[in-house]
RODO-2510 file (C-alpha; in nm, 4 decimals, decimal comma):
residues 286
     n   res          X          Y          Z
     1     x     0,0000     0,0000     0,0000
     2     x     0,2983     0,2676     0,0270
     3     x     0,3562     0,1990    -0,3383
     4     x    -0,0380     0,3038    -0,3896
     5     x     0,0132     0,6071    -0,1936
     6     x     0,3337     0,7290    -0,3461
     7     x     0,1477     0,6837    -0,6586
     8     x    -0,0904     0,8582    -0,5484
     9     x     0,0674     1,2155    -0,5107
    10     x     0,0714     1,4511    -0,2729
    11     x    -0,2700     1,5380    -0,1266
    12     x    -0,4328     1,5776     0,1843
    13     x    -0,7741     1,5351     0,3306
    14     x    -1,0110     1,5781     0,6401
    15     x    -1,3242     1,3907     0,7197
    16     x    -1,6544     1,5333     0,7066
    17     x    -1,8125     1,2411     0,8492
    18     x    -2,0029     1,2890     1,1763
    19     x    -1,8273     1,1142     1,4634
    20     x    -2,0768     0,9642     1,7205
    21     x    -1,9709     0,9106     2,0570
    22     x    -2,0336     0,5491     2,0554
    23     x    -1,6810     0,4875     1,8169
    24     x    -1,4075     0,5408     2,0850
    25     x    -1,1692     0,5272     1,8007
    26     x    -1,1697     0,7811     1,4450
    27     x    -0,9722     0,9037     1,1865
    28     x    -0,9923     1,2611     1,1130
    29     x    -0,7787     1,3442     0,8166
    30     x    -0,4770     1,2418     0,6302
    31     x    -0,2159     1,3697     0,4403
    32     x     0,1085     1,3128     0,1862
    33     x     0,3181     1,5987     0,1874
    34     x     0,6476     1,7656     0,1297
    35     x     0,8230     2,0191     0,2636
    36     x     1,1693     2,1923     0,1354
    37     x     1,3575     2,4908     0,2633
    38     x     1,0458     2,6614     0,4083
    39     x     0,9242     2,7472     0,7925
    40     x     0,7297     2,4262     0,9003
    41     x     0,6408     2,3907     1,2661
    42     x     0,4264     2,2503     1,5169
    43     x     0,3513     2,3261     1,8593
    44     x     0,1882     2,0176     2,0873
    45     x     0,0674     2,2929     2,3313
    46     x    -0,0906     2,6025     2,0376
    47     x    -0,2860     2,3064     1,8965
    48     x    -0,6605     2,3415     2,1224
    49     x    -0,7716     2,1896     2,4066
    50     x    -0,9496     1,8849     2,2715
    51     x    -0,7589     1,5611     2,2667
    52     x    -0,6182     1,3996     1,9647
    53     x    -0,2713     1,2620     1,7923
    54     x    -0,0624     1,2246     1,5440
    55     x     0,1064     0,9712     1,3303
    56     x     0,3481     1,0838     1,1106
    57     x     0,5964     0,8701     0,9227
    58     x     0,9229     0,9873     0,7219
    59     x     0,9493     0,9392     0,3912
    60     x     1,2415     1,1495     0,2506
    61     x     1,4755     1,4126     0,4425
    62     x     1,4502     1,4579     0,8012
    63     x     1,2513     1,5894     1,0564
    64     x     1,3177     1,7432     1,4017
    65     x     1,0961     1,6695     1,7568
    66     x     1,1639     1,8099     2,0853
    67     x     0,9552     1,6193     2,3093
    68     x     0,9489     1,6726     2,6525
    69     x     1,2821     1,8388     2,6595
    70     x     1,4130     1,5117     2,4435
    71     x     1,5393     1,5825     2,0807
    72     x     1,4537     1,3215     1,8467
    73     x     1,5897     1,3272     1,4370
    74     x     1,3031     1,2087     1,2882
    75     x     1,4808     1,0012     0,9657
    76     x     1,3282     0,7726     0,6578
    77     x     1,1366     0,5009     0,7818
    78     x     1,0820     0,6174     1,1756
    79     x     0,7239     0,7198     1,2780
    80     x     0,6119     0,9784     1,5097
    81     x     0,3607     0,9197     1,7548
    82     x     0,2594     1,2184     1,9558
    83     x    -0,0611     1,3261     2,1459
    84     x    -0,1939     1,6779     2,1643
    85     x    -0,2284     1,8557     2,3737
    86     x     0,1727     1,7738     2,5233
    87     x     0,4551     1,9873     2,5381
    88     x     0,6552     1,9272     2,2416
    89     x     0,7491     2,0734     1,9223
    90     x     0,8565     1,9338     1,5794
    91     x     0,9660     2,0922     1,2838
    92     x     1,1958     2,1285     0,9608
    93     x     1,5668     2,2631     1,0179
    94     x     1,5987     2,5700     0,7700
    95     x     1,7083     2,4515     0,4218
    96     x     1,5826     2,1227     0,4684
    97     x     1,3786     1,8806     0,3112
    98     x     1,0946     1,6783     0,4781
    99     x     0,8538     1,4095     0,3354
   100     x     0,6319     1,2227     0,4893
   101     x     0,2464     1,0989     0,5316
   102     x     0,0140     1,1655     0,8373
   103     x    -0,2697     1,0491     0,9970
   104     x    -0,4518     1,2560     1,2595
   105     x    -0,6554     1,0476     1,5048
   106     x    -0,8993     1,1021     1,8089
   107     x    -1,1081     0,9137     2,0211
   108     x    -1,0707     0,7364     2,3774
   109     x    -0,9401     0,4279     2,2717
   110     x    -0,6987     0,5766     1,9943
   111     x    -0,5360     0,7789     2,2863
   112     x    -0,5514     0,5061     2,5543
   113     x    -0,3475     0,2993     2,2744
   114     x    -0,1086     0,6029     2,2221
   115     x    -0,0244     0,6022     2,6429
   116     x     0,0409     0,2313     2,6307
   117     x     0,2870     0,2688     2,3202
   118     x     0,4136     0,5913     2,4223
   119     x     0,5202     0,3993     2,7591
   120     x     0,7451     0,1400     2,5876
   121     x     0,8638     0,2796     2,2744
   122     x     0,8681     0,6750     2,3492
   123     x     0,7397     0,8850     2,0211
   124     x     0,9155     0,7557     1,7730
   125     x     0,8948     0,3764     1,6191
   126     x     1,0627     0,2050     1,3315
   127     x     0,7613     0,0128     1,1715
   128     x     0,9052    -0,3117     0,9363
   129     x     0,8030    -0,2564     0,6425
   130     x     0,4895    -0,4813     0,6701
   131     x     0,3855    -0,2243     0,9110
   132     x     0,4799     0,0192     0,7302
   133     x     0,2578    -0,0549     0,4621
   134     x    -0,0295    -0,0477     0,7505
   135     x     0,0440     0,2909     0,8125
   136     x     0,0257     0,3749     0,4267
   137     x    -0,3000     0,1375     0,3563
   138     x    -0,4580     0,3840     0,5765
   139     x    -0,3406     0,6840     0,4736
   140     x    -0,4223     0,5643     0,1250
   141     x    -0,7628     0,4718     0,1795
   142     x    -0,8500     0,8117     0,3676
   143     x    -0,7211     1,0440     0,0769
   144     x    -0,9124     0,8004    -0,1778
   145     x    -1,2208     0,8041    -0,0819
   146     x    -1,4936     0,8929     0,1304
   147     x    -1,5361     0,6727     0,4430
   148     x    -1,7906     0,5734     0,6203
   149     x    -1,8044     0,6202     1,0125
   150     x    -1,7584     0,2582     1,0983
   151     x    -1,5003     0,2733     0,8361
   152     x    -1,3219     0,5692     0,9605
   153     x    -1,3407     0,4128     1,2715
   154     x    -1,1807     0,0719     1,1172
   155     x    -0,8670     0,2834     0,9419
   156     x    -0,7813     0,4222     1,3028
   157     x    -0,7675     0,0687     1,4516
   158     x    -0,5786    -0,0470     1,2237
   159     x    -0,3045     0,2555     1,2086
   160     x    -0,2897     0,2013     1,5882
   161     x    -0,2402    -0,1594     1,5390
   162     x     0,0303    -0,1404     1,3355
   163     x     0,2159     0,1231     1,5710
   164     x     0,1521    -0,1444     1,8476
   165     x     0,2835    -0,4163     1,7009
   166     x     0,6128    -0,1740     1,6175
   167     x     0,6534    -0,1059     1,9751
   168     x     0,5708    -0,4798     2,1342
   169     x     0,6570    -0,6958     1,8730
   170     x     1,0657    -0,6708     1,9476
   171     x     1,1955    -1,0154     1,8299
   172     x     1,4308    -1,1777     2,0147
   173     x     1,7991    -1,2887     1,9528
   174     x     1,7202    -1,6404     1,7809
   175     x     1,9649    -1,7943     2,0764
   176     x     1,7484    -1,7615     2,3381
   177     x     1,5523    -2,0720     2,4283
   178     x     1,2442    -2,0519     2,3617
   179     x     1,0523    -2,0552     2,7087
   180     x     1,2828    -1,8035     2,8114
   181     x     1,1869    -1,5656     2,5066
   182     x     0,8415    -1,6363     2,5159
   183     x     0,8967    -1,5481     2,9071
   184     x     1,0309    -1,2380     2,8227
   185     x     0,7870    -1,1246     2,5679
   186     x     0,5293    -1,2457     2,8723
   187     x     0,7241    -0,9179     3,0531
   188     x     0,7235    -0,6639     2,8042
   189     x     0,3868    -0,6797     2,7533
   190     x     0,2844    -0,6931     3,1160
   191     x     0,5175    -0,5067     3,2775
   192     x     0,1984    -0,3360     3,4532
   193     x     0,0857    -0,6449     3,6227
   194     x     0,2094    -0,8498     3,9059
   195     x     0,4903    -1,0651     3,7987
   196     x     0,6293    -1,3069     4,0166
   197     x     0,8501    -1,5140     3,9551
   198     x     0,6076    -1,8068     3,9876
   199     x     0,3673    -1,6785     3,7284
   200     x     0,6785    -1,6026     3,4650
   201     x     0,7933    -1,9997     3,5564
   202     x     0,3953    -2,1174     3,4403
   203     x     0,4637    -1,9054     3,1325
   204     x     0,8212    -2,0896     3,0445
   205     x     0,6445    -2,3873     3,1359
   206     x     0,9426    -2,4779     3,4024
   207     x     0,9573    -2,5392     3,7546
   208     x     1,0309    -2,2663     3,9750
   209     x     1,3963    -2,3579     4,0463
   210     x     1,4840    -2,4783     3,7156
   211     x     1,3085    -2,1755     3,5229
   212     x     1,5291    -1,9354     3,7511
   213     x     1,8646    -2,1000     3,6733
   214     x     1,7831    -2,0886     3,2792
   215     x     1,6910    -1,7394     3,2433
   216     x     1,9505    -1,6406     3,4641
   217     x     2,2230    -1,8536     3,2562
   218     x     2,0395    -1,7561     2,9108
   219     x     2,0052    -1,3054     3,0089
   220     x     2,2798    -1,2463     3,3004
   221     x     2,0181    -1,1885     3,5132
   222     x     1,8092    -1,3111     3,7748
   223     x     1,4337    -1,3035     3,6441
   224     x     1,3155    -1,0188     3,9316
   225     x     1,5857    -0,8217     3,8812
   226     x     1,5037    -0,8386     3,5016
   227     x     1,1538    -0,7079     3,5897
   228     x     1,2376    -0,4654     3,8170
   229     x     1,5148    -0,2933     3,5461
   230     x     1,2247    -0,2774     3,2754
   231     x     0,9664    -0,1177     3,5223
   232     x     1,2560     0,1180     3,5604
   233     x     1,3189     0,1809     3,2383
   234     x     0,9347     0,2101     3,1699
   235     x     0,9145     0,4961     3,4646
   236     x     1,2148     0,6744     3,2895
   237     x     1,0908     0,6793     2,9600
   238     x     0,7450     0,7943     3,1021
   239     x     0,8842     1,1140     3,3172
   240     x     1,0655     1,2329     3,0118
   241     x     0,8488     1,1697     2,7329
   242     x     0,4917     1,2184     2,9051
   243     x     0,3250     1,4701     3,1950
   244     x     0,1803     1,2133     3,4032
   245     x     0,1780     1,2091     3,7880
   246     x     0,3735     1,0141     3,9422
   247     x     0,0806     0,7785     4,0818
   248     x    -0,0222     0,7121     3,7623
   249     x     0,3350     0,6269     3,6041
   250     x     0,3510     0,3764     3,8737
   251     x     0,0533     0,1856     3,8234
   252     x     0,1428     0,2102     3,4027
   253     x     0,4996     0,0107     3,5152
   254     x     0,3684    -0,1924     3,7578
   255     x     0,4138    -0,0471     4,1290
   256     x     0,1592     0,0030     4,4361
   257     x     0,1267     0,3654     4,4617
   258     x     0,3903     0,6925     4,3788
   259     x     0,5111     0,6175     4,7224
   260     x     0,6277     0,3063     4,6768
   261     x     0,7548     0,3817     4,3594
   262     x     0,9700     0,6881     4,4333
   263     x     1,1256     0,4773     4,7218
   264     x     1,2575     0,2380     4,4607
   265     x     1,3089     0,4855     4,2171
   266     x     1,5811     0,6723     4,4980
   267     x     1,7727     0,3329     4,5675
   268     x     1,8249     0,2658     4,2403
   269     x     1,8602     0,5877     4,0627
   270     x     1,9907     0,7931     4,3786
   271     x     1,7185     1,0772     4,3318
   272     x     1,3199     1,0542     4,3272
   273     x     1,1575     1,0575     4,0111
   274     x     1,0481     1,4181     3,9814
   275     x     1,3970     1,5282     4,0278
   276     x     1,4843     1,2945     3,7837
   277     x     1,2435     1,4464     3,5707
   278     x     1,3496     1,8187     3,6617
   279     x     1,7411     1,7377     3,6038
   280     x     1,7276     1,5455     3,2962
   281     x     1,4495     1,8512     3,1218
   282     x     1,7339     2,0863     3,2443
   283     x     2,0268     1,9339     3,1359
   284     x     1,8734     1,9118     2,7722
   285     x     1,7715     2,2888     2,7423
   286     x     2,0981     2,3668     2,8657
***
């Protein structure tokens, strides 16, 4: 389908369909566009109050995105993913060349989707090119014709679907056994549920003792302290590349309460997470 679309041409388009409240997912409008040596940018936080986001994937040239105080190069073949409104900004460097195609989304379950990729993957995502073509199929349909609701409704799905399966479908080194990869896929896309070690030993389908000797002979590491480094690395990505409280990061990686969470946060990081926050925003505007 990104064949169809480049063949297409340049062109944009917004939906004039109504968008009842009962579809918790819609696409609004698409677009295939270039830009070269002009003033081109956009600012997550001059862009309304009513909820929506973006999905915009490089083509040709390169793009720039500030998010959260994080700079991003936005190159061929890496999609943005951003949610308005957010503090963030991207745009074309003077004398440069951008092309790319967008779709812009809304709807609860379009944004719910966004926070849940957003968490593991930041804002931007290298799609395969399978996904890729996802991305492009809907694009492509939107600027073709006129959708339905239920339709429009369908192309947002399946854009979102193909950004998820970028962010949690990260294939593992073909060494691994495979109960331990399957065990650490179990992680990844849990990482916001209780996982003892007992529960990831049912999913390798090994005993307790044996499962823990394997995965720490096959990773380097025991399995808890394997789950406990990617909450951590969840909670990080989420104070620089969101605005959420505290409470809620920790309940999106997995922890009790903000409490409980900033105590671990301090003995392994040596600061709580809102100074964390504070000093790493800081250091990059400085």
């Amino acid at each position: 389908m990104l064949s169809d679309l480049l063949a297409h041409g340049h062109d944009v388009t917004r939906l004039d369909a109504p968008r009842p409240a009962t579809l918790q997912a819609f696409a609004v409008a698409a677009g295939y566009e270039q830009r070269r040596n002009e003033t081109y940018s956009w600012d997550g936080m001059k862009r309304g109050t009513s909820p929506f986001l973006v999905i915009q994937h490089t083509l040709v040239g390169e793009g720039r995105l500030d998010y959260a105080g994080t700079r991003y190069r936005l190159t061929p073949g890496s999609a943005m993913l951003v949610t308005m409104p957010h503090a963030h900004r991207y745009w074309l460097e003077r004398g440069g060349e951008w092309e790319y195609f967008w779709l812009l989304l809304t709807g609860r379950e379009t944004l719910r989707l966004a926070r849940e990729i957003l968490s593991v993957a930041g804002p931007v995502l290298t799609p395969d090119a399978a996904q890729t073509d996802r991305l492009a199929g809907a694009a492509h349909a939107l600027l073709t014709r006129a959708p339905s609701t239920g339709e429009a409704s369908a192309l947002a799905y399946a854009a979102m679907a193909a950004l998820h399966d970028a962010a949690f479908a990260t294939p593992r080194p073909a060494s691994l056994p495979p109960a331990i990869a399957r065990t650490l896929t179990h992680v990844e896309a849990h990482l916001a549920e209780p996982l003892p070690v007992d529960r990831l030993a049912r999913v390798a389908g090994l005993s307790r003792a044996h499962f823990v000797r394997q995965f720490t002979l096959a990773t380097g590491t025991p399995p808890a302290a394997h789950v406990e480094a990617r909450r951590l690395e969840r909670v990080e990505r989420l104070l620089l590349a969101t605005e959420l409280t505290v409470d809620q990061i920790a309940r999106m990686a997995g922890y009790a309460d903000g409490n409980y969470l900033a105590k671990v946060f301090r003995r392994a990081r040596g600061l709580t997470p809102l100074a964390y926050r504070a000093t790493r925003a800081e250091a990059e505007r400085g």
